[in-house]
C-alpha positions in Angstrom: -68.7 36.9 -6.6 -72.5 35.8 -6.1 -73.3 33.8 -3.4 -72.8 29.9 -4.3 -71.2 27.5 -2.3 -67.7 27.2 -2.7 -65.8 23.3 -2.1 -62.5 22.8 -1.4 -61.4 18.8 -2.2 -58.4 18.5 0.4 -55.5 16.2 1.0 -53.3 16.2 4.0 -50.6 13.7 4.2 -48.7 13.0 7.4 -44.8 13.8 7.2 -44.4 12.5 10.5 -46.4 10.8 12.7 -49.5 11.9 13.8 -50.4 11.6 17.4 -54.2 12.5 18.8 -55.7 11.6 21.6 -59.1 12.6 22.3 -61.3 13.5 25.9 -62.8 10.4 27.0 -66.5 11.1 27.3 -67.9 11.3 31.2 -68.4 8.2 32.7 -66.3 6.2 29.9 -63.2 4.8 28.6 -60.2 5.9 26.5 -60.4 2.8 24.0 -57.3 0.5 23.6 -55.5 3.4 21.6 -55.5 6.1 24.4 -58.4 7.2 22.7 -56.7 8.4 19.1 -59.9 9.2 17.4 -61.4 6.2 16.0 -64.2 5.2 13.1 -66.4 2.2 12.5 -66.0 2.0 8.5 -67.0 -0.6 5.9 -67.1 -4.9 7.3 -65.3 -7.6 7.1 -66.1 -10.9 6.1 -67.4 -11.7 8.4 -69.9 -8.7 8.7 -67.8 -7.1 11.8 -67.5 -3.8 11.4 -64.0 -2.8 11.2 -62.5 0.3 12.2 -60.1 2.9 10.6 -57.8 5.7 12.7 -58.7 9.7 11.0 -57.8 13.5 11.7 -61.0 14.8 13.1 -62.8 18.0 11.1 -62.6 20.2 15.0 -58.6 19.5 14.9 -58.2 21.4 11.0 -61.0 23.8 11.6 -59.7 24.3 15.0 -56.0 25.5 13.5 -58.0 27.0 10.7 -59.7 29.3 13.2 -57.3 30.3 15.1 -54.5 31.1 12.4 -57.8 33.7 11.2 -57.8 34.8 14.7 -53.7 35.6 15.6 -53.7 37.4 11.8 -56.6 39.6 12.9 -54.9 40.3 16.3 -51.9 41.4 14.8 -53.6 43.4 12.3 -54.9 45.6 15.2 -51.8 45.8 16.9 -50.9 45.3 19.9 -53.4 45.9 22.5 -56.1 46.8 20.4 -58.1 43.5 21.0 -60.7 43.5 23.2 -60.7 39.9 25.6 -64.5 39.5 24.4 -63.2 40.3 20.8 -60.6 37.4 21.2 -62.8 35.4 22.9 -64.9 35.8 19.5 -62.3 35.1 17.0 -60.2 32.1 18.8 -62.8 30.2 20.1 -66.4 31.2 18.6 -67.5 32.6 22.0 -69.4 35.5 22.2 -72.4 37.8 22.9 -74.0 38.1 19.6 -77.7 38.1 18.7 -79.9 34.9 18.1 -79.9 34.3 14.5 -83.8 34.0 15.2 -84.0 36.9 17.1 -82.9 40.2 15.2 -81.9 39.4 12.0 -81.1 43.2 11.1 -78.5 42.9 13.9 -77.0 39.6 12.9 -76.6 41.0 9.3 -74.7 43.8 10.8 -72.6 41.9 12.9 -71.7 39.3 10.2 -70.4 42.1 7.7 -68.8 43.6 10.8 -66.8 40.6 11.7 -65.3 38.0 8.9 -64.4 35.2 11.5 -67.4 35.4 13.1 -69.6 35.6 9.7 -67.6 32.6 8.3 -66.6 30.2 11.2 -69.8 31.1 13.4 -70.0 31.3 17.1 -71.9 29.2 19.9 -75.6 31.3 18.6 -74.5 32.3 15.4 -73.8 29.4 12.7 -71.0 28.7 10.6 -70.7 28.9 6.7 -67.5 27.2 6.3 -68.3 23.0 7.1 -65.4 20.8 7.4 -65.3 17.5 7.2 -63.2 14.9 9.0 -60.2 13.7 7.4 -59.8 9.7 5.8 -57.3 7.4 4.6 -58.6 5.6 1.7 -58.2 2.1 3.2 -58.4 1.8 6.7 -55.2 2.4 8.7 -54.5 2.1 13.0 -52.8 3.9 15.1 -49.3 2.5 16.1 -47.9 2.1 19.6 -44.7 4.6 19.9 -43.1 4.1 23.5 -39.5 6.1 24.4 -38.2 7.2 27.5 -37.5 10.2 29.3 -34.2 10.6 30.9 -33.1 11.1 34.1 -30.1 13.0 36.3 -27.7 10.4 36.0 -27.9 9.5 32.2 -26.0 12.8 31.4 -22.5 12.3 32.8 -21.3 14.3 35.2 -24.0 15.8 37.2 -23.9 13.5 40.1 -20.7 13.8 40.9 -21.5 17.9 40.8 -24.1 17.3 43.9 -23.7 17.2 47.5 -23.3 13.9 49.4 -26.9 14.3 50.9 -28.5 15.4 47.9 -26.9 12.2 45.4 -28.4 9.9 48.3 -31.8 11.5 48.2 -31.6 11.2 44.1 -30.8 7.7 44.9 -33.4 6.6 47.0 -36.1 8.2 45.0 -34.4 6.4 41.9 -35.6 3.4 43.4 -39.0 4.6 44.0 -39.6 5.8 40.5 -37.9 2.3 39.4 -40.8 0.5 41.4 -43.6 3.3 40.2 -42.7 2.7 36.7 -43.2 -0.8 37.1 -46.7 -0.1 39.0 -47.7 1.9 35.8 -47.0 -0.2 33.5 -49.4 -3.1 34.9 -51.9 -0.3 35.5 -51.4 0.2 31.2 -51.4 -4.1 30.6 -54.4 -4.4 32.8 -56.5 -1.5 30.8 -55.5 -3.0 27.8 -57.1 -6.4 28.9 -60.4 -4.4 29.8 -60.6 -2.9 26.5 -60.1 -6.6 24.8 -62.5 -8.5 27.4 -65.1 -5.5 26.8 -64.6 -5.8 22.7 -65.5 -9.4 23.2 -68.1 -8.7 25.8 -66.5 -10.6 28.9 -67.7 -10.0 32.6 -64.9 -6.8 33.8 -65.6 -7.3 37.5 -62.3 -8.8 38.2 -60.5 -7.0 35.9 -61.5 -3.8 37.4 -60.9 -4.7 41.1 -57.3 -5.4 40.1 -57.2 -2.2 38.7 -58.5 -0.3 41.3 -55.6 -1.7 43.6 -52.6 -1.2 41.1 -53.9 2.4 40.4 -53.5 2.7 44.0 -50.1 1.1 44.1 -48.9 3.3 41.9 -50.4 6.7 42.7 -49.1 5.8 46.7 -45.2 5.1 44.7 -45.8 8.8 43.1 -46.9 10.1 46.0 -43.7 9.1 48.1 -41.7 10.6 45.3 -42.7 14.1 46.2 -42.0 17.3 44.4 -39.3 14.8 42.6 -42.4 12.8 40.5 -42.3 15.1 37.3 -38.1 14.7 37.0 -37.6 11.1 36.6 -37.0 8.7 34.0 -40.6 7.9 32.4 -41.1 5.2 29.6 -43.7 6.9 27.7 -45.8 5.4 25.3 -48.3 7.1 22.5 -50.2 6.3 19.7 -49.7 8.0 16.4 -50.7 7.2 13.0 -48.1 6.2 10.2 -45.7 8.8 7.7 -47.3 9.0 4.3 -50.7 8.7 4.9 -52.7 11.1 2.7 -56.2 11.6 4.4 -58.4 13.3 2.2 -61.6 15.1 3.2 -63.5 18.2 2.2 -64.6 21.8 3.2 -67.2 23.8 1.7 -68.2 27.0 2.0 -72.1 28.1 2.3 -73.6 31.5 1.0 -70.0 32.5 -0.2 -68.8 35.8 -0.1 -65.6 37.3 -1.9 -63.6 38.3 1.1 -64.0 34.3 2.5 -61.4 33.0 0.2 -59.0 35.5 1.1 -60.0 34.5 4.8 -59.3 30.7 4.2 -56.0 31.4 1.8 -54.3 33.6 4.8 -55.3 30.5 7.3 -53.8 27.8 4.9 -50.7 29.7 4.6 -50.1 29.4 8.4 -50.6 25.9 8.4 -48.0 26.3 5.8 -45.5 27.8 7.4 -45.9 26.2 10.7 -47.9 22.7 9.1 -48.1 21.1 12.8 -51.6 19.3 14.0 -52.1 17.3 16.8 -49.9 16.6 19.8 -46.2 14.9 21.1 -44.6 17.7 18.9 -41.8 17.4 21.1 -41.5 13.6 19.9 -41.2 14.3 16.1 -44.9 14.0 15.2 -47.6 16.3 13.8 -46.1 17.7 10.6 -48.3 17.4 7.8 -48.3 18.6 4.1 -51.6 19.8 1.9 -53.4 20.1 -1.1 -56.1 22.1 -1.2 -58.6 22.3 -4.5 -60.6 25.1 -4.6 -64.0 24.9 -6.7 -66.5 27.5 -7.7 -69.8 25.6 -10.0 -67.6 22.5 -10.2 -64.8 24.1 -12.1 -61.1 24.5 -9.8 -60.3 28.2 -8.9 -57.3 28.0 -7.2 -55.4 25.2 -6.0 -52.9 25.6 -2.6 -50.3 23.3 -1.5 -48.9 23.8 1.9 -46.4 22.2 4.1 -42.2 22.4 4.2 -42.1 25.4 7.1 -42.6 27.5 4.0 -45.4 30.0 2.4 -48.0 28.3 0.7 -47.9 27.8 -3.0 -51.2 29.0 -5.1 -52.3 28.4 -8.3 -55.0 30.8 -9.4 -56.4 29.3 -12.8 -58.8 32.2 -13.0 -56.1 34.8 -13.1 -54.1 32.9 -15.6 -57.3 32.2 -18.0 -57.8 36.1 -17.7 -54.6 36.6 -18.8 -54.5 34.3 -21.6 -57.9 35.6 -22.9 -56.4 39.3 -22.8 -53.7 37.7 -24.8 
């Protein structure tokens, strides 16, 4: 294959919900979402800009990367990968040349190492771009709130303790009751400061109450002991809505033969385990995929993954070859 760029037109639709929540950056504030990952797109009538929820390009490359990295591990065996080695191939950090520096050496180090010649590293840059992932019309993340149990919803195990120990459960029951409730005008008063700062209202007030409920309820946590991380919880998560195909691209620079092999094997593990994002425990994060592979505009291959099984490809050049032997 001669070097071209190679494109891959993708579309992942959620099969659950999808939860994300990004870092907040230093010195500012998850937004009113806990921070899912958020985009100003297109305006309203009023020429507001309007905003649309959307898998990030790190979270797929991320998965991408690391599914490249486990296969080469385990192609080694185990034991025969070095910690800098895996430092390389999971996370893109390693000691390699400056691309400006020796360029004999980076060529040699590139053919040397396929993850590191097509994903890149923190000195060395990457060949395969993603891009982030969007619904066609803009969706928002929806508020999912549960709870998570405690001792004495499961009957029976009360009555199994000593007297001593149900009375402690007791009294910290009451605690966590009062904690809870702490915490939850903690969350009412951050959403207020997210609204008042949206429509640029003065957040002095706002914040002096929050400063004294955050202390309210960290003192209520504190009191509860070693006991805090046991007791019922109502949690609450964004996550973005079942069927929601997001589509996005990926393209591969300077392409060499071995890279689509690279990106199949890595596709096939989000296949077989097709999980992004978090609250996996709470039924969210399965996606499915369609992945359109393109070579001078015309489709190569096409892969659809998803269903906890191996991906399914479509190789149109194989097929073409065989119908011209024909």
């Amino acid at each position: 294959m001669k070097k071209q760029n190679i494109i891959i037109e993708a579309v992942i639709t959620t099969q659950g919900p999808l939860s994300i929540a990004m870092p907040v950056a230093q010195g500012g504030r998850a937004n009113e979402y806990n921070n899912f990952p958020l985009m100003a797109r297109g305006q309203d009538e009023e020429g507001k800009l309007m905003q649309t929820a959307y898998l990030p390009a790190s979270t797929v490359r991320g998965f991408l990367r690391r599914a490249s990295g486990l296969a080469a591990m385990e192609k080694r065996g185990i034991g025969k990968t070095t910690l800098q080695q895996a430092y390389s191939d999971i996370l893109g950090q390693s000691a390699d040349a400056k691309e400006e520096v020796d360029l004999v050496k980076l060529a040699a180090l590139r053919d040397g190492d396929p993850i590191l010649d097509l994903f890149g590293s923190w000195s060395i840059k990457s060949r395969l771009l993603v891009s982030n992932f969007l619904p066609k019309a803009n969706v928002l993340p929806q508020a999912v709130t549960g709870v998570r149990k405690d001792l004495e919803d499961t009957d029976g195990v009360l009555e199994g303790l000593s007297e001593s120990d149900r009375q402690a459960y007791h009294n910290r029951s009451d605690i966590n009751s009062q904690r809870a409730a702490a915490d939850a005008v903690v969350k009412g008063i951050k959403r207020e400061m997210a609204k008042a700062k949206k429509e640029s209202k003065p957040l002095a007030d706002l914040e002096a109450e929050l400063a004294i409920e955050e202390s309210k309820a960290a003192a209520l946590k504190s009191e509860m002991g070693d006991m805090a991380n046991s007791s019922r919880t109502i949690t609450e998560f964004f996550a973005m809505p079942v069927d929601v195909a997001l589509h996005g691209r990926m393209v591969i620079e300077q392409a060499k033969e071995r890279d689509i092999g690279l990106l199949l094997q890595a596709l096939d593990a989000l296949s077989t385990r097709p999980i992004l994002g978090a609250q996996v425990a709470r039924g969210c994060g399965e996606i499915a995929g369609r992945f359109t592979i393109k070579v001078d505009g015309r489709v190569v291959k096409t892969v659809a993954t998803g269903g906890w099984e191996p991906s399914r490809v479509e190789d149109f050049v194989a097929v073409e070859s065989e119908q011209a032997a024909a």
